[in-house]
Structures are given as structure tokens and as C-alpha cells.
N, CA, C and O atoms as a Tripos MOL2 file, in Angstrom:
@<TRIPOS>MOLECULE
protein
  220   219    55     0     0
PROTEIN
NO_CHARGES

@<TRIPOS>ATOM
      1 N          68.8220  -36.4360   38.2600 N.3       1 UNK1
      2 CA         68.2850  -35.0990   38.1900 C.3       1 UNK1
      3 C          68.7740  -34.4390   36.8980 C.2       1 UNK1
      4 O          69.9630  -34.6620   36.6750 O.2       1 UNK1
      5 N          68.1060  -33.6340   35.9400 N.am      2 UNK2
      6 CA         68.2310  -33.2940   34.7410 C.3       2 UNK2
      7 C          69.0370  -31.9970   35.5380 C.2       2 UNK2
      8 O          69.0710  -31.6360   36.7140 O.2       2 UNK2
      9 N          69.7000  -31.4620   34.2030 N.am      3 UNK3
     10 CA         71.1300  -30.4550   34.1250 C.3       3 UNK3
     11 C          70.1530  -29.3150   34.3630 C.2       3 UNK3
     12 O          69.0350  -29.4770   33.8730 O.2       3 UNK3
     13 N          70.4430  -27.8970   35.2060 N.am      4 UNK4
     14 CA         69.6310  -26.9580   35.0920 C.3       4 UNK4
     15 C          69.4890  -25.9590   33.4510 C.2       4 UNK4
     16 O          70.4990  -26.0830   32.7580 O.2       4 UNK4
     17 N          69.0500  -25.5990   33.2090 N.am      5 UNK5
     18 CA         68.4410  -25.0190   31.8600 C.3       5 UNK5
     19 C          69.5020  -23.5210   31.7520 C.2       5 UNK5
     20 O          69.9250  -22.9610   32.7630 O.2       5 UNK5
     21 N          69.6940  -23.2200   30.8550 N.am      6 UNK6
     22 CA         70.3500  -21.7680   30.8490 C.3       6 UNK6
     23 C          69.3990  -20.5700   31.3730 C.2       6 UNK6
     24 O          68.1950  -20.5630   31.1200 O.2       6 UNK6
     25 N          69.8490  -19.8570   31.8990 N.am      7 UNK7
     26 CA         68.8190  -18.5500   32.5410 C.3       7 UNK7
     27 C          69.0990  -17.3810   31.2790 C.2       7 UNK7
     28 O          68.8510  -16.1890   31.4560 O.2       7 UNK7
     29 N          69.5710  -17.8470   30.1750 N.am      8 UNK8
     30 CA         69.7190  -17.3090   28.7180 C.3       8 UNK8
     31 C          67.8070  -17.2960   28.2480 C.2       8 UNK8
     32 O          67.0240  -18.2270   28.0550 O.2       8 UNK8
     33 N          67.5990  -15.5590   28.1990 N.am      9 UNK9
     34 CA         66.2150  -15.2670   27.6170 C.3       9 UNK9
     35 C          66.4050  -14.8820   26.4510 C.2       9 UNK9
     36 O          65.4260  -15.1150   25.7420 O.2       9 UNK9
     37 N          67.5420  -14.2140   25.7410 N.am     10 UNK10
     38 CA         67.9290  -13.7040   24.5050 C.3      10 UNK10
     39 C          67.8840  -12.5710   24.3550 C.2      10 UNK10
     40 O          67.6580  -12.0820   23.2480 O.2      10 UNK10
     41 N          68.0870  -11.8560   25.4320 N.am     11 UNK11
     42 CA         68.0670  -10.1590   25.9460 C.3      11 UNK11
     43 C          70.2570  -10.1240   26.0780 C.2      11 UNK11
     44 O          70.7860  -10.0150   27.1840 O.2      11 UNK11
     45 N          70.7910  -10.1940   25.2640 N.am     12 UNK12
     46 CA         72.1600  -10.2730   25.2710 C.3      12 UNK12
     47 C          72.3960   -8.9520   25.4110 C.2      12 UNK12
     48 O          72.6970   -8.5270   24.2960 O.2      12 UNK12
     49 N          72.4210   -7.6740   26.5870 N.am     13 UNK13
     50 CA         73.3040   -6.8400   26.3800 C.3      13 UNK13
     51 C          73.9740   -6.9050   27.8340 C.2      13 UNK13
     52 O          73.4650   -7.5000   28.7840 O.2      13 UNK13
     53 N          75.0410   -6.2950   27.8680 N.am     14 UNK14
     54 CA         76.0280   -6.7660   28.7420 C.3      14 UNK14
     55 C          75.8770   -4.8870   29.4420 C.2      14 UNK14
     56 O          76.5820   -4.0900   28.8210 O.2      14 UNK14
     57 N          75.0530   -4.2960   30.5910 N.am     15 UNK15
     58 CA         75.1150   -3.3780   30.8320 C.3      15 UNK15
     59 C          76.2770   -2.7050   30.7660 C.2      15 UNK15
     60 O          77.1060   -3.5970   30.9470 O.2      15 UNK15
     61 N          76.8710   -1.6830   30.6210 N.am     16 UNK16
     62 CA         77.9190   -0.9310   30.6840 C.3      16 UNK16
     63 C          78.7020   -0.6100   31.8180 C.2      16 UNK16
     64 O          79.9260   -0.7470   31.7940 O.2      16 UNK16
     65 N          77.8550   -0.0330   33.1910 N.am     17 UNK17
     66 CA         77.9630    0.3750   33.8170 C.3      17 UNK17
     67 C          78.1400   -1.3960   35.3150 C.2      17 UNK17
     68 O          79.1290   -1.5510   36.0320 O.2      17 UNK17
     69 N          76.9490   -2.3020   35.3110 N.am     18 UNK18
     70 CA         76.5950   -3.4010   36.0300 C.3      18 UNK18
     71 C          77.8700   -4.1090   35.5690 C.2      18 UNK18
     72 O          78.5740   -4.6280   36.4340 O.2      18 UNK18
     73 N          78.1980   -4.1700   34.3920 N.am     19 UNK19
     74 CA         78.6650   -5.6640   33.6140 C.3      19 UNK19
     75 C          78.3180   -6.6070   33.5950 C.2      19 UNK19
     76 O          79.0700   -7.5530   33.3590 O.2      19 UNK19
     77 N          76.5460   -6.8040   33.9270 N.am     20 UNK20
     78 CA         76.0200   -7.8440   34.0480 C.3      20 UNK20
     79 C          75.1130   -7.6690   32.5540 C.2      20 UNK20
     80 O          75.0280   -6.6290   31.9000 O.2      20 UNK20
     81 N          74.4830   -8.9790   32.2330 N.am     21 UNK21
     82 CA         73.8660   -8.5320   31.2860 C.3      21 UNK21
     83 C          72.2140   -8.7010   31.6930 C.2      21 UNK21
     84 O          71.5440   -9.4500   32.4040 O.2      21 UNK21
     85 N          71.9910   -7.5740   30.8250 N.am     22 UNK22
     86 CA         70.3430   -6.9860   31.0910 C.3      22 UNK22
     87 C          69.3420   -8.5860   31.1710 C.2      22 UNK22
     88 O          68.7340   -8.8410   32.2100 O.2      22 UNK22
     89 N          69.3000   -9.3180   30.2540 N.am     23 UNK23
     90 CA         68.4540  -10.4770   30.4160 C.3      23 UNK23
     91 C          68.7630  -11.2200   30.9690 C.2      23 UNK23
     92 O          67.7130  -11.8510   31.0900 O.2      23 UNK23
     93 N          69.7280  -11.9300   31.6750 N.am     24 UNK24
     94 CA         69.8880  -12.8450   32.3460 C.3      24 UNK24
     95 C          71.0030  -12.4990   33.7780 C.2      24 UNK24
     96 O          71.4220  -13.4270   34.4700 O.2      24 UNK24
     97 N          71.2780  -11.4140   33.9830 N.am     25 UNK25
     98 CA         71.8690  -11.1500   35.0310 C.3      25 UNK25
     99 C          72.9490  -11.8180   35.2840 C.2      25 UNK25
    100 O          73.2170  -11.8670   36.4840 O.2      25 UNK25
    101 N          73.8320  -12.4730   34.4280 N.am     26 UNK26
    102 CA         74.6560  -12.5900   34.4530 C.3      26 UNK26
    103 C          76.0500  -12.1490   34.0780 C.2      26 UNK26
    104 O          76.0160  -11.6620   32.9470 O.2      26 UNK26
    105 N          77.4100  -12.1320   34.6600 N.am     27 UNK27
    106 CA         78.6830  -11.2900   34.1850 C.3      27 UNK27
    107 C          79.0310  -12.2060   32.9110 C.2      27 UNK27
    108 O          78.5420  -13.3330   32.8340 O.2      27 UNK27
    109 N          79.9330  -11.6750   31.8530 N.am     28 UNK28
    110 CA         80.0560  -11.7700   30.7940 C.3      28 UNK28
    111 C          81.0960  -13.3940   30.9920 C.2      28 UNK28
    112 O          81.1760  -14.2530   30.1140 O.2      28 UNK28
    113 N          81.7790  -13.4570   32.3460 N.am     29 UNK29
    114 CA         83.1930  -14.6600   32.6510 C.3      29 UNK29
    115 C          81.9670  -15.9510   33.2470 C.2      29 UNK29
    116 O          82.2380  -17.1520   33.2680 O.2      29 UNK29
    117 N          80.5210  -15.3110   33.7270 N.am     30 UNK30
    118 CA         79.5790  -16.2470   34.1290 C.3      30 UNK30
    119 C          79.3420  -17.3530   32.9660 C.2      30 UNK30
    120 O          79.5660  -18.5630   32.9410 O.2      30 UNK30
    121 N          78.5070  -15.9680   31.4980 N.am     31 UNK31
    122 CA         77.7570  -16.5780   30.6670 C.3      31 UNK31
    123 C          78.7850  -17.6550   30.0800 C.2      31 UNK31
    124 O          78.3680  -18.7610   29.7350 O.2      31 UNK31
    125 N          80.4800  -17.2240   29.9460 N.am     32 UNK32
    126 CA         81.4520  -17.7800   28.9390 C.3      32 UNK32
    127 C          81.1900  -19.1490   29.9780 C.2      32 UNK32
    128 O          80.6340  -20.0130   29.3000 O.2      32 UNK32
    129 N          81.4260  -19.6650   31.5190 N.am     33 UNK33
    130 CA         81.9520  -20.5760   32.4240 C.3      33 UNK33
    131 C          80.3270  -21.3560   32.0620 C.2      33 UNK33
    132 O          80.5690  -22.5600   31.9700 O.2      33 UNK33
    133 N          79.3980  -21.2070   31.9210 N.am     34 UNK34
    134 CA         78.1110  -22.2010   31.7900 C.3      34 UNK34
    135 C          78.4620  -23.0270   31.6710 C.2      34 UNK34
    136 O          78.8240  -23.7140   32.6260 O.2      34 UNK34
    137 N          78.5470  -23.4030   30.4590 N.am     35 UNK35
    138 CA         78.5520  -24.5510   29.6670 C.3      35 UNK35
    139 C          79.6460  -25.6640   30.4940 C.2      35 UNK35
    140 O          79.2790  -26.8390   30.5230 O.2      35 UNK35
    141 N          80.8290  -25.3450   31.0860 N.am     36 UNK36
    142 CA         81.8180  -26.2430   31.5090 C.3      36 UNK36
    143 C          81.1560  -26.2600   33.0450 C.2      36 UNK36
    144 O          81.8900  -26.8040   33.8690 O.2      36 UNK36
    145 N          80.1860  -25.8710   33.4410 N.am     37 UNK37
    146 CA         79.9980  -25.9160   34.9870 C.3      37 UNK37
    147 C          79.4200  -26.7820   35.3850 C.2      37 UNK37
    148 O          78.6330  -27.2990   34.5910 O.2      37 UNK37
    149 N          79.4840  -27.1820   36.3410 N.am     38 UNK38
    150 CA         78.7350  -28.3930   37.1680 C.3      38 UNK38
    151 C          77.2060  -28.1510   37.4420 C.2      38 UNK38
    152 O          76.6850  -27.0440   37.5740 O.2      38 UNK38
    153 N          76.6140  -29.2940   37.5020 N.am     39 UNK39
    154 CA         74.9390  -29.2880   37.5440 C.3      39 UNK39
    155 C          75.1150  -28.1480   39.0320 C.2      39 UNK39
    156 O          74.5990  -27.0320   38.9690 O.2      39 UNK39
    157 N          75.9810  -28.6460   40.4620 N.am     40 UNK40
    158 CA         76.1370  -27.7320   41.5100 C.3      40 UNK40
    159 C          75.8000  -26.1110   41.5410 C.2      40 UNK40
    160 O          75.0440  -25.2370   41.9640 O.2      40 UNK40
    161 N          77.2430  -26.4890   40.5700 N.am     41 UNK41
    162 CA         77.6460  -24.6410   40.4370 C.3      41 UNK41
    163 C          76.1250  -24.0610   39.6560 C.2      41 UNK41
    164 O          75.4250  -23.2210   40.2200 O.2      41 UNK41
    165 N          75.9230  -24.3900   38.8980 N.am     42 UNK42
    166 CA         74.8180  -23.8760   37.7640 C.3      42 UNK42
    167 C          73.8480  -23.5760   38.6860 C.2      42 UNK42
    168 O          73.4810  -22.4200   38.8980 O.2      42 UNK42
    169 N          73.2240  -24.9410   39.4810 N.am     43 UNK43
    170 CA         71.8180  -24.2440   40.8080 C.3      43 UNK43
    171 C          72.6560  -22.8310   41.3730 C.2      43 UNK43
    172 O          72.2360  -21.6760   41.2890 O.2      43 UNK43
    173 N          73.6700  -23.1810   41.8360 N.am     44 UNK44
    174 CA         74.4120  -22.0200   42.7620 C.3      44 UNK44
    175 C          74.1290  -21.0720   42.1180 C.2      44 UNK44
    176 O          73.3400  -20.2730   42.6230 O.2      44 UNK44
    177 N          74.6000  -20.8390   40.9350 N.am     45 UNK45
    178 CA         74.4670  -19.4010   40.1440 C.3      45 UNK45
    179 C          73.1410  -19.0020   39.7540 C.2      45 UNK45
    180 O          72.8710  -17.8210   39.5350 O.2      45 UNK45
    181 N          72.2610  -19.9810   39.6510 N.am     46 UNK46
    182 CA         70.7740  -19.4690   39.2520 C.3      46 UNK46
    183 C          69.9330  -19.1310   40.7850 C.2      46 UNK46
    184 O          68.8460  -18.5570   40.7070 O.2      46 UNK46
    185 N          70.5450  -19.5540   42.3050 N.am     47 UNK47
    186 CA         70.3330  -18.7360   43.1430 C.3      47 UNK47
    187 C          70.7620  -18.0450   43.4410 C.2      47 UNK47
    188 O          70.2460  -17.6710   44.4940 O.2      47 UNK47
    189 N          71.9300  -17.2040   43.0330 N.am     48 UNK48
    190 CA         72.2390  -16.0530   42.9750 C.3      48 UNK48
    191 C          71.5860  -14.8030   42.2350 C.2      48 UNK48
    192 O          71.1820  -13.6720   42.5080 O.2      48 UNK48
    193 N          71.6930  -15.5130   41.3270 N.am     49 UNK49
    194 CA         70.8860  -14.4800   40.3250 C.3      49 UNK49
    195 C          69.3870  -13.9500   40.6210 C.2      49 UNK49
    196 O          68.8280  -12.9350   40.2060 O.2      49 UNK49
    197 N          68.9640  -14.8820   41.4010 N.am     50 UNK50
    198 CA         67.4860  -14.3440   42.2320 C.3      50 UNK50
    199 C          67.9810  -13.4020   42.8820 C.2      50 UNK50
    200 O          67.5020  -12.2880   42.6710 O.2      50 UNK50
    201 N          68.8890  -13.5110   43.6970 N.am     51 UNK51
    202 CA         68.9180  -12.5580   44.3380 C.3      51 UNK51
    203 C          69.5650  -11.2690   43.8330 C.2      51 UNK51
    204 O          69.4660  -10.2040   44.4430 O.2      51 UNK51
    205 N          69.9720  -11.3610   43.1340 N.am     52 UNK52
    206 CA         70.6820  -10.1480   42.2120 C.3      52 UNK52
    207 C          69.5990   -9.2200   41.3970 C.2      52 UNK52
    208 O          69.7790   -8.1020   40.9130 O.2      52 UNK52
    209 N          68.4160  -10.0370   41.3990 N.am     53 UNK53
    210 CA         67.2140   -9.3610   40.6780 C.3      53 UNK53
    211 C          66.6820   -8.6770   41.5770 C.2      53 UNK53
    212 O          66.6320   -7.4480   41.5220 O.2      53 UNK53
    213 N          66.1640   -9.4390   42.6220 N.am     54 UNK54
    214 CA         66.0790   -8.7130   43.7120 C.3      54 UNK54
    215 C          66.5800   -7.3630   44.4080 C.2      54 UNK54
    216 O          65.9220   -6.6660   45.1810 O.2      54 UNK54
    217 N          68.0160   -7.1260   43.9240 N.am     55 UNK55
    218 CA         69.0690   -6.6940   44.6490 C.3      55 UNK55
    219 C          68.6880   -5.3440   45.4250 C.2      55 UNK55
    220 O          69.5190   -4.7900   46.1440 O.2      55 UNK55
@<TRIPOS>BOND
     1     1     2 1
     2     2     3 1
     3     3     4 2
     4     3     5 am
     5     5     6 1
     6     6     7 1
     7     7     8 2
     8     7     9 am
     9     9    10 1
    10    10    11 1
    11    11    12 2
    12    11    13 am
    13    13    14 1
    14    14    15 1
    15    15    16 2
    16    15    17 am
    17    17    18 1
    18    18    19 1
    19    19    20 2
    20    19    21 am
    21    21    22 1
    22    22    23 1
    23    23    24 2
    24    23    25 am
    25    25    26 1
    26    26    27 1
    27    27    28 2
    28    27    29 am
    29    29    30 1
    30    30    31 1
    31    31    32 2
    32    31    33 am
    33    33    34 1
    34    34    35 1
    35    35    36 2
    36    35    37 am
    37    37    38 1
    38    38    39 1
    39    39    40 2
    40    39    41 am
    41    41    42 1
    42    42    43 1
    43    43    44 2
    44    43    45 am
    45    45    46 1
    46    46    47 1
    47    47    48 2
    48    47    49 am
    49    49    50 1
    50    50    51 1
    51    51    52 2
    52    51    53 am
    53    53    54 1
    54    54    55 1
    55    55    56 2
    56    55    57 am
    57    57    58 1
    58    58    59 1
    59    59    60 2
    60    59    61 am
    61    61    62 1
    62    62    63 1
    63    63    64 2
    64    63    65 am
    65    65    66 1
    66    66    67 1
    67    67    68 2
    68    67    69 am
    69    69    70 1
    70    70    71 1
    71    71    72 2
    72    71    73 am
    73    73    74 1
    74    74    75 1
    75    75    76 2
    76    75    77 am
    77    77    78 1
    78    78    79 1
    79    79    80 2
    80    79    81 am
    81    81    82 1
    82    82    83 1
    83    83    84 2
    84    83    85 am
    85    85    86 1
    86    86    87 1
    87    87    88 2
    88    87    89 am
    89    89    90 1
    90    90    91 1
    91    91    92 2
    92    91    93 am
    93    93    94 1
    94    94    95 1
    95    95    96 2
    96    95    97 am
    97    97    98 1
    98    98    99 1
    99    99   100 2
   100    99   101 am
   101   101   102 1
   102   102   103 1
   103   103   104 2
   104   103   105 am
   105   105   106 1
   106   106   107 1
   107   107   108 2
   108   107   109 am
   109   109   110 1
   110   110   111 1
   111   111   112 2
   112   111   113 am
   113   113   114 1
   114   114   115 1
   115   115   116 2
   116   115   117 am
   117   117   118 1
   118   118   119 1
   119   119   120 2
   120   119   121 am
   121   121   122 1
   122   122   123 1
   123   123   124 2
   124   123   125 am
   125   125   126 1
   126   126   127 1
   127   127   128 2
   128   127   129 am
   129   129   130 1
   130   130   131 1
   131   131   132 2
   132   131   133 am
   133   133   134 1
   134   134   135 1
   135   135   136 2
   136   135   137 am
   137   137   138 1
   138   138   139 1
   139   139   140 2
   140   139   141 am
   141   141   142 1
   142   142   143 1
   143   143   144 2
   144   143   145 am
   145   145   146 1
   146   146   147 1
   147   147   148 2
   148   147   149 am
   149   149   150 1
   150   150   151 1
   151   151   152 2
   152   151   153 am
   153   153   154 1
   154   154   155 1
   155   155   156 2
   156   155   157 am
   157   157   158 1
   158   158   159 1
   159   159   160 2
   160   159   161 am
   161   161   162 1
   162   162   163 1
   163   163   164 2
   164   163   165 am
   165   165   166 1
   166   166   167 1
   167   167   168 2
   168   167   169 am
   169   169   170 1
   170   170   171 1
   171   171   172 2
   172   171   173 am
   173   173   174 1
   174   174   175 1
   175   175   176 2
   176   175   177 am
   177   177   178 1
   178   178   179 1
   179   179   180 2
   180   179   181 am
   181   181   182 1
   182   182   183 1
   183   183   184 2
   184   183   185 am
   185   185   186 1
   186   186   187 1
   187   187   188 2
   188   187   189 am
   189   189   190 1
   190   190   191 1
   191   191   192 2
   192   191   193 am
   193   193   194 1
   194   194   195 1
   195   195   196 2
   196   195   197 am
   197   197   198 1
   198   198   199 1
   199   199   200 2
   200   199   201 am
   201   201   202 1
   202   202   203 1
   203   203   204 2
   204   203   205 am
   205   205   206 1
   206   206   207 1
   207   207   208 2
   208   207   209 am
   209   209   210 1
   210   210   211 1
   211   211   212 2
   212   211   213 am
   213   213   214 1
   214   214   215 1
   215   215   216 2
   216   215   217 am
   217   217   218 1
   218   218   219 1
   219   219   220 2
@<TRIPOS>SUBSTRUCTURE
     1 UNK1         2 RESIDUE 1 A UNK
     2 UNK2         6 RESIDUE 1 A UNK
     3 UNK3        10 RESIDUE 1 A UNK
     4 UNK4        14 RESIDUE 1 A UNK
     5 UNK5        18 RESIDUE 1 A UNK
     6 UNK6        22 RESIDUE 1 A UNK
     7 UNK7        26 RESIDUE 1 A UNK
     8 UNK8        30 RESIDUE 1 A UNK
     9 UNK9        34 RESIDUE 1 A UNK
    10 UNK10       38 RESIDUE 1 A UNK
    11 UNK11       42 RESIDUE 1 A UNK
    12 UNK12       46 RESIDUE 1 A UNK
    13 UNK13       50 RESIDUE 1 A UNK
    14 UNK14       54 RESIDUE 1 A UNK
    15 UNK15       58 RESIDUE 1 A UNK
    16 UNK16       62 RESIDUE 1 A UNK
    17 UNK17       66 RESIDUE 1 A UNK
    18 UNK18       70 RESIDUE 1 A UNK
    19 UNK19       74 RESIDUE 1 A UNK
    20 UNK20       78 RESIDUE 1 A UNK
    21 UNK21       82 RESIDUE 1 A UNK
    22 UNK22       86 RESIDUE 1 A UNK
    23 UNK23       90 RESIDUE 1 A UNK
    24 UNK24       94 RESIDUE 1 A UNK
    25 UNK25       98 RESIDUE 1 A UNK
    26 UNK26      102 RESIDUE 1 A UNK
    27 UNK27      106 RESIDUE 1 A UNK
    28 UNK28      110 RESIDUE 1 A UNK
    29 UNK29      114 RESIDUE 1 A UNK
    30 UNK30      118 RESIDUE 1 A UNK
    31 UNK31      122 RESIDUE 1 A UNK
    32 UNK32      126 RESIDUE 1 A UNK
    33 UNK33      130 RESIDUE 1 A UNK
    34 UNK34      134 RESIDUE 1 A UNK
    35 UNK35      138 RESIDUE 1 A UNK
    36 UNK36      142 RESIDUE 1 A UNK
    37 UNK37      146 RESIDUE 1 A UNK
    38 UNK38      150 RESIDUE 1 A UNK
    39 UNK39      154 RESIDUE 1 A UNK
    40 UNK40      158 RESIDUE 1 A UNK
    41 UNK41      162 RESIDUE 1 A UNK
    42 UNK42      166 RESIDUE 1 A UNK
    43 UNK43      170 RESIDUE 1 A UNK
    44 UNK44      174 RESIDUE 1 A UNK
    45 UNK45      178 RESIDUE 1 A UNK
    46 UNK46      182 RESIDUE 1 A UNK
    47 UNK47      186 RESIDUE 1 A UNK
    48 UNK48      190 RESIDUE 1 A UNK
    49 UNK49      194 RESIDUE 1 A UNK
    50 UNK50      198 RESIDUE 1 A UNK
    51 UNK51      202 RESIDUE 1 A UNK
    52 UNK52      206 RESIDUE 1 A UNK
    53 UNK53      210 RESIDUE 1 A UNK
    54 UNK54      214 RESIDUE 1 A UNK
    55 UNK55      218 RESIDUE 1 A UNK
């Protein structure tokens, strides 16, 4: 099974108030942990983030 894709759109601001950032809904300790994360964790976090859009 191929590695999941970054949920990186290139909307980099890190809300102020959320601490998430505006394009990809992710926290700033998320975007830094990507890259070292497991194919697991990565689905995990990109179903989270649905739901965080959702929220």
C-alpha cells in the first residue's frame, strides 16, 4: 500500500487563536511529526482531520 500523501495544500498559516493551520488543519507539532510518522499514524491523522473540518 503506497504512503498516504501530505494533506499540505500550501495555505501555511497557523491560525492564532485554533493553532491549527488554516489549509490543512493541522497543529504546528502535527505538520513538524509527518514526515517521521508511520503509514498508520498518517491515515489516523488524515481521519481526524475530517473530522476537525467538520467540527
Amino acid at each position: 500500500m503506497k504512503s498516504p500523501a501530505s494533506p499540505c495544500n500550501g495555505v501555511c498559516r497557523i491560525h492564532s487563536v485554533r493553532g491549527l493551520c488554516a489549509g490543512c488543519w493541522r497543529s504546528g507539532e502535527e505538520i513538524a511529526a509527518w514526515p517521521a510518522m508511520s503509514d498508520g499514524a498518517k491515515r489516523a491523522l488524515l481521519g481526524a482531520l475530517k473530522k476537525r473540518r467538520k467540527g
